[in-house]
C-alpha positions as CSV (number, residue, x, y, z in Angstrom):
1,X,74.4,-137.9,25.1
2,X,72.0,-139.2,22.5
3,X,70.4,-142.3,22.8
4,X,71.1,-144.8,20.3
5,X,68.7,-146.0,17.8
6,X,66.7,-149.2,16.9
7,X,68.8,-151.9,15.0
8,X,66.9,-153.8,12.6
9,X,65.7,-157.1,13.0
10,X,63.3,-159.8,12.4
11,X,60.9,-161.3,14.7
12,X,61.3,-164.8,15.4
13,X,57.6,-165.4,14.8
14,X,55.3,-165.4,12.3
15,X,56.2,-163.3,9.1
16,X,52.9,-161.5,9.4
17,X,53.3,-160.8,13.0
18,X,56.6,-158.9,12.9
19,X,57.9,-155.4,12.0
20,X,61.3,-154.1,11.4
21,X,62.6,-151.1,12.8
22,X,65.3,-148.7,12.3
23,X,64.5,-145.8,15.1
24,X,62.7,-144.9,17.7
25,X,58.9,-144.1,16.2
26,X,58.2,-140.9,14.7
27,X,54.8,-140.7,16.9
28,X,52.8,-137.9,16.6
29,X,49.0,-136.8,17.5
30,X,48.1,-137.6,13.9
31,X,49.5,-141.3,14.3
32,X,48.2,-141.5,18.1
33,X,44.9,-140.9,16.9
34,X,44.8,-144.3,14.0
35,X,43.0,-147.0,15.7
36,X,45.6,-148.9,17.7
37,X,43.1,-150.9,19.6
38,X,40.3,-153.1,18.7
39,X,37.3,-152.2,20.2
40,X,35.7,-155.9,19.2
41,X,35.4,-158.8,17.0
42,X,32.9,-161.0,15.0
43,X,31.8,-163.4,16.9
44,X,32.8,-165.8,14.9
45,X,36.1,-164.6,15.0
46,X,36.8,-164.3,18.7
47,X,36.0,-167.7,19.4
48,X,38.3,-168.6,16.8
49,X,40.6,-166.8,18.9
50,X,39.6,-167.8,21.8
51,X,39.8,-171.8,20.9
52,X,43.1,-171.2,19.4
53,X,44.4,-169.4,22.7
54,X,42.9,-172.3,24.4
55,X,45.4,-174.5,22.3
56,X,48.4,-172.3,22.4
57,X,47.8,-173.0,26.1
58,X,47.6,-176.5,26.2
59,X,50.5,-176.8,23.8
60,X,53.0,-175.2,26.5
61,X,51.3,-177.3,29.5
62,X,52.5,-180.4,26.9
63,X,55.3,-179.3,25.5
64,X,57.2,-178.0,28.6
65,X,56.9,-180.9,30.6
66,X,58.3,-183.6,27.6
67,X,61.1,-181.0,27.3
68,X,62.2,-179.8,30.8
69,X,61.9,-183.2,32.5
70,X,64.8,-184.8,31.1
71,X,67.2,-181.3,31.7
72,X,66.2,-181.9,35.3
73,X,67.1,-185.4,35.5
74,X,70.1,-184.7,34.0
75,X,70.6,-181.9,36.8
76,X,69.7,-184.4,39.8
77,X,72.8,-187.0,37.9
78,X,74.9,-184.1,38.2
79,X,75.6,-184.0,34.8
80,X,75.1,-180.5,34.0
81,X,75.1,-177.7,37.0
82,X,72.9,-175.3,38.5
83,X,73.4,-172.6,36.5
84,X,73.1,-174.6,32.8
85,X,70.1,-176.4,34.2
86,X,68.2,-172.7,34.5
87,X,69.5,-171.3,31.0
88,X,68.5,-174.6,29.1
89,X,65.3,-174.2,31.1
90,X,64.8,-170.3,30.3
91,X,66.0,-171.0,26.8
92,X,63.3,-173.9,26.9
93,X,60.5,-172.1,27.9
94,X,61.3,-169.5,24.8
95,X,61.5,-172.1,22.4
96,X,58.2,-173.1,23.3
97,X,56.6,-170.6,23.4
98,X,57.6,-168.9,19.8
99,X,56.6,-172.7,18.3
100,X,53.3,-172.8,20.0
101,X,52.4,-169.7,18.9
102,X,53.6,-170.1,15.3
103,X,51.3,-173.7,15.5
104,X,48.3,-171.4,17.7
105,X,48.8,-167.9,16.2
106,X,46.0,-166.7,18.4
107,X,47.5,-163.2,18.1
108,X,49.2,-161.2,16.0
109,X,51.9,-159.9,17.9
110,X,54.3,-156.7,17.0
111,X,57.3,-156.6,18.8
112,X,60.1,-153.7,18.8
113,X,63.4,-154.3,20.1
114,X,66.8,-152.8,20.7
115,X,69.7,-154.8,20.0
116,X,72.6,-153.7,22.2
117,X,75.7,-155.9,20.7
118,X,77.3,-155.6,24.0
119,X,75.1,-155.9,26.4
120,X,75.9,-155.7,30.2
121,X,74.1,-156.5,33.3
122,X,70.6,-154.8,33.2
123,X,67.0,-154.8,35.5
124,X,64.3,-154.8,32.8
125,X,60.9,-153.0,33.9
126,X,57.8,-153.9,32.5
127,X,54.0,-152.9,32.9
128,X,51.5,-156.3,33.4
129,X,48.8,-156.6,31.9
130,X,46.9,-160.3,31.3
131,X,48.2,-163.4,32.3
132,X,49.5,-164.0,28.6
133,X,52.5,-161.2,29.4
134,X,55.0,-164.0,30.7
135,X,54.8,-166.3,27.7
136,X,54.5,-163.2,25.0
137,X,57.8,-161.9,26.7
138,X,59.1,-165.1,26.3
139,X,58.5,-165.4,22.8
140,X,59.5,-162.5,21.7
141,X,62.7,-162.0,24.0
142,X,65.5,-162.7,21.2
143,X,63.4,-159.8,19.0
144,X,62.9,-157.6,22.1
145,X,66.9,-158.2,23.5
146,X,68.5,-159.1,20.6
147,X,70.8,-162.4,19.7
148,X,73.8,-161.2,22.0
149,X,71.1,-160.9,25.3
150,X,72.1,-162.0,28.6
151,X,69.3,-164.5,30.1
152,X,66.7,-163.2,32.2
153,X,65.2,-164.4,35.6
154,X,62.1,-163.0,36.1
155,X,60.4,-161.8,39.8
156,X,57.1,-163.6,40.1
157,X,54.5,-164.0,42.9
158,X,55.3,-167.3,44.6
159,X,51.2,-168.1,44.3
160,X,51.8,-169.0,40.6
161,X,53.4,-172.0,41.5
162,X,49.4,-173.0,42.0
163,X,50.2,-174.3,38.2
164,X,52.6,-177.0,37.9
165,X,53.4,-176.2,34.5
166,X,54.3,-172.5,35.6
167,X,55.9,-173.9,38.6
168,X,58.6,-176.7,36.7
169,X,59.1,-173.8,34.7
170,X,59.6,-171.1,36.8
171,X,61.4,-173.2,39.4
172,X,64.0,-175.1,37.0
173,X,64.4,-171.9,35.1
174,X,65.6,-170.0,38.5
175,X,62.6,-167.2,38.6
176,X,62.8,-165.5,41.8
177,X,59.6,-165.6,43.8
178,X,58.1,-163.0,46.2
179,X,56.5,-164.2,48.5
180,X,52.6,-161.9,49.8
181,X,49.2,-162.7,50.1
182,X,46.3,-163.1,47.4
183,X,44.3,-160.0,47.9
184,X,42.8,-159.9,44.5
185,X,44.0,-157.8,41.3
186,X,43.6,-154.2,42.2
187,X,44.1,-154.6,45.9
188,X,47.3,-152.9,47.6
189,X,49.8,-156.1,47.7
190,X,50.7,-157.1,51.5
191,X,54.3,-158.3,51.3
192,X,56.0,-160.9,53.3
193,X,58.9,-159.0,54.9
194,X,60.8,-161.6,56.0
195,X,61.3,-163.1,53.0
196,X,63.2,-159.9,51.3
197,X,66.5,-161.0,52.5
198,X,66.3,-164.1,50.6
199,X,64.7,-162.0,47.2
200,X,67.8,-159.9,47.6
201,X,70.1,-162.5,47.9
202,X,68.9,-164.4,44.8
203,X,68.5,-161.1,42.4
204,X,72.9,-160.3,43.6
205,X,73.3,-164.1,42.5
206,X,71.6,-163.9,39.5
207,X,74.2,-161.1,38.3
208,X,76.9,-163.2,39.3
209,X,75.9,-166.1,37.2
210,X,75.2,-164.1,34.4
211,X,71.6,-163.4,34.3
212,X,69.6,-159.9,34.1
213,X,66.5,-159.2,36.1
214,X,63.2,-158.6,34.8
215,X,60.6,-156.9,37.0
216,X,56.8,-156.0,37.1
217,X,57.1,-152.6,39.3
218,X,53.0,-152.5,39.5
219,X,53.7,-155.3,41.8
220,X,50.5,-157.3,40.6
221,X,48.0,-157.5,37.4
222,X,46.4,-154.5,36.6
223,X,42.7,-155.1,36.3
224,X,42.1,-151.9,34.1
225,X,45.0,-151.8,31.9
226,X,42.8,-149.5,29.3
227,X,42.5,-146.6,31.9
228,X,46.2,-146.9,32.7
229,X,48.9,-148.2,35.4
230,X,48.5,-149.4,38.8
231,X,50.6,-147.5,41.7
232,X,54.2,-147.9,40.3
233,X,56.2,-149.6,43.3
234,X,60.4,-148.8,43.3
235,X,61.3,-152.0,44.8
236,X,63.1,-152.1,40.9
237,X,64.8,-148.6,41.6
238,X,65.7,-150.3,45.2
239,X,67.5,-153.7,43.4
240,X,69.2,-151.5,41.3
241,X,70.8,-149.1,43.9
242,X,71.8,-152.2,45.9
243,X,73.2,-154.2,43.2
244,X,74.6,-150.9,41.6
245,X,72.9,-152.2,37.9
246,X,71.3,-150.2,35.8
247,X,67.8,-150.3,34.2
248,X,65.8,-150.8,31.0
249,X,62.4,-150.1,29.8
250,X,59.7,-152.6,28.0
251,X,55.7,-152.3,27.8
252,X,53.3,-154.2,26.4
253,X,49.8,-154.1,25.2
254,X,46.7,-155.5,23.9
255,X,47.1,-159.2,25.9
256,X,44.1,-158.3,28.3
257,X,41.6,-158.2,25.1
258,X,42.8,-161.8,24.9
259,X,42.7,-162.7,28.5
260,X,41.7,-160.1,30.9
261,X,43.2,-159.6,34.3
262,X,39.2,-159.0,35.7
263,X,37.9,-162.2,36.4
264,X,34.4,-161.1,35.3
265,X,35.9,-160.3,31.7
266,X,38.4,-163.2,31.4
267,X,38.5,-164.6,28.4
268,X,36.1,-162.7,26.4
269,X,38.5,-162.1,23.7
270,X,37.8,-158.1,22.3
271,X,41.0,-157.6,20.2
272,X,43.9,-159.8,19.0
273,X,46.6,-157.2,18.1
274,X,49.5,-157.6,20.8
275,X,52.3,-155.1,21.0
276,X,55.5,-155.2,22.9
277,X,58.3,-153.2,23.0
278,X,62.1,-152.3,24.8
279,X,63.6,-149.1,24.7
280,X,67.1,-148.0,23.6
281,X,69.9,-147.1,26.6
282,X,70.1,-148.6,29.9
283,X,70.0,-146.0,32.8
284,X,70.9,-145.0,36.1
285,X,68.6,-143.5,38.0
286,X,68.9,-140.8,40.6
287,X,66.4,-141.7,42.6
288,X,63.2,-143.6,43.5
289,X,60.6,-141.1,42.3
290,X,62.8,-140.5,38.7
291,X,62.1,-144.1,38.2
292,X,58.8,-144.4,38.8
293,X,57.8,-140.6,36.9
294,X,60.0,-142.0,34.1
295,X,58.0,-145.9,34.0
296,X,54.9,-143.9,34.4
297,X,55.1,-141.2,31.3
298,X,56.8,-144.2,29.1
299,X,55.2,-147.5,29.8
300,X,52.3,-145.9,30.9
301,X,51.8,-144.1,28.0
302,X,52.3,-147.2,25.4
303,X,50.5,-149.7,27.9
304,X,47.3,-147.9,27.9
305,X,47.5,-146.3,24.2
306,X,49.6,-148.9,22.1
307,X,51.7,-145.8,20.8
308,X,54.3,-144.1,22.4
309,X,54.5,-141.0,23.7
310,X,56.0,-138.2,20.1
311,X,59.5,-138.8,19.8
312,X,60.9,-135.8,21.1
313,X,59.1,-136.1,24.6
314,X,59.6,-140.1,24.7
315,X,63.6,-139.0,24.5
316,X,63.6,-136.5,26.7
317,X,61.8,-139.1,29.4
318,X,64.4,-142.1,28.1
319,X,67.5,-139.7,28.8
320,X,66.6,-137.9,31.7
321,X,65.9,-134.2,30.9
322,X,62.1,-134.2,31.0
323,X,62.5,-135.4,34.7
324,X,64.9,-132.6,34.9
325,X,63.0,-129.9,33.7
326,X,59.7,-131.4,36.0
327,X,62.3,-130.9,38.6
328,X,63.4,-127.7,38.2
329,X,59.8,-126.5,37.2
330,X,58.5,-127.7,41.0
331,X,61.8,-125.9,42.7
332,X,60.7,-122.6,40.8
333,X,57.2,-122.7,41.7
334,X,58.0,-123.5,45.2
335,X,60.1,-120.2,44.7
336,X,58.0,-118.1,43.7
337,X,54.4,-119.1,45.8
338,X,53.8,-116.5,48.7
339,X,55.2,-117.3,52.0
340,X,52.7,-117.7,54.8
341,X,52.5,-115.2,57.0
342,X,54.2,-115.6,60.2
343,X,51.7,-116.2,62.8
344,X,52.5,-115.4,67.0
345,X,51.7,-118.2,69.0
346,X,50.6,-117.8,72.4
């Protein structure tokens, strides 16, 4: 079946920021090889950005406070429910975060969406890349989704709730938090098993009351987004099977050259060109490993380039049949290698 194509749309953010698309891009190795990244700035110019970032920042740790604590007052008086409290909240933090960056334009951020007019109940997967990716995704969700999305809940790390902005946020918008231990960016993640049960309980209820899940399968920030992604984890392939959902794509790229996930980089801004995408289709995946070859070859492939993969391989990855023919490739070479001799034993 083909996939279908892009609907056009406007970004809900500055003019200048946003492109319109018809169709998945026509990239090829002559449009791979443009400059897609920045490899620096002016001085002057980065700490423009950097100041500006600095403000876009403050902005949300002011403006989300003044405009979540009354919805949660109202929730405590019982006069609005569970479930209204976290979509005002979600739909609060978006808000936000398009205004703030429209008064802070620190970036200039492209984002590509498809607009599915009848959306159903979907896991979104996404590489991670700065600590910017929350709040870009945030902003540019009704561009990325479309006006008919479902809201989203995303899976965070419960340590972000260090912040109390992030935390009244994340918290009164009904984020799901996993729960493992600070070992650093880079380090293999050590989870807190016991707490799984209650992750899987909340992810089945956020279906029920509406919501999609969105998911970070590198399980952590990736301190070298430019050289590509960390271990893919299929705890997103795992959700899905048990809550029988299917999954979408979206990648990102260029936030680390405004905050980098190494501390010793941090916010030495390099670049200010942001881009974000989703991809076309929802899909059910066979297994574990079809997700994670799939997330690699496509979010890989934009998160570390800024470009996607040429159009014919990027829809062969989105509907399955490169994964097929990897498949079938590794069952015929197993076929025809020599068999080892049989060997006596004593």
């Amino acid at each position: 079946m083909p996939l279908p194509e892009y609907s056009t749309f406007t970004v809900a953010l500055p003019a200048s920021t946003a492109n319109a698309v018809t169709e998945l891009p026509t990239t090829d190795a002559s449009v791979t090889a443009r400059t897609v990244a920045q490899t620096g700035l002016p001085a002057w110019k980065a700490a423009l950005t950097k100041y500006t970032m600095m403000m876009f920042i403050l902005g949300m740790c002011v403006s989300l406070p003044l405009t979540l604590w009354p919805q949660k007052l109202l929730y405590k008086l019982k006069l609005i429910n569970r479930v209204r409290k976290e979509r005002w909240a979600l739909a609060t933090g978006q808000g936000c975060a398009r205004w703030m960056l429209r008064i802070f334009p620190f970036c200039s951020l492209d984002a590509q969406g498809y607009h599915d007019p009848n959306p159903q109940p979907t896991i979104w997967a996404c590489n991670h890349t700065s600590m910017l990716d929350v709040f870009l995704l945030l902003a540019a969700d009704r561009a990325l989704r479309g006006p008919h999305k479902r809201p989203i809940k995303i899976v965070y790390w419960r340590g972000l709730e260090t912040n109390p902005v992030t935390r009244l946020l994340f918290r009164q918008a009904g984020f799901i938090a996993v729960n493992m231990a600070d070992n650093g960016n880079g380090t293999a993640n050590e989870y807190d098993r016991a707490s799984f049960k209650t992750f899987l309980r909340e992810t089945k209820q956020a279906f029920v009351d509406g919501f999609d899940i969105g998911i970070l399968p590198e399980g952590q920030l990736n301190p070298t987004p430019e050289k590509g992604l960390l271990p893919v984890f299929s705890g997103a392939y795992t959700i899905a099977k048990l809550s029988k959902r299917p999954m979408s794509l979206m990648a990102l790229h260029g936030a680390h050259r405004l905050w980098h996930p190494d501390d010793a980089i941090g916010m030495t801004v390099t670049g200010r060109n942001v881009s974000v995408r989703s991809y076309p289709g929802t899909r059910v995946y066979t297994s574990a490993d079809e997700f994670v070859q799939t997330f690699q070859h496509v979010v890989g492939h934009f998160g570390t380039y800024g470009v996607d993969l040429p159009r014919p391989k990027l829809r062969s990855w989105l509907n399955g049949s490169a994964y097929a023919q990897l498949q079938q490739q590794l069952q015929d070479d197993d076929q025809q290698s020599p068999q080892s001799p049989a060997v006596d034993t004593l």
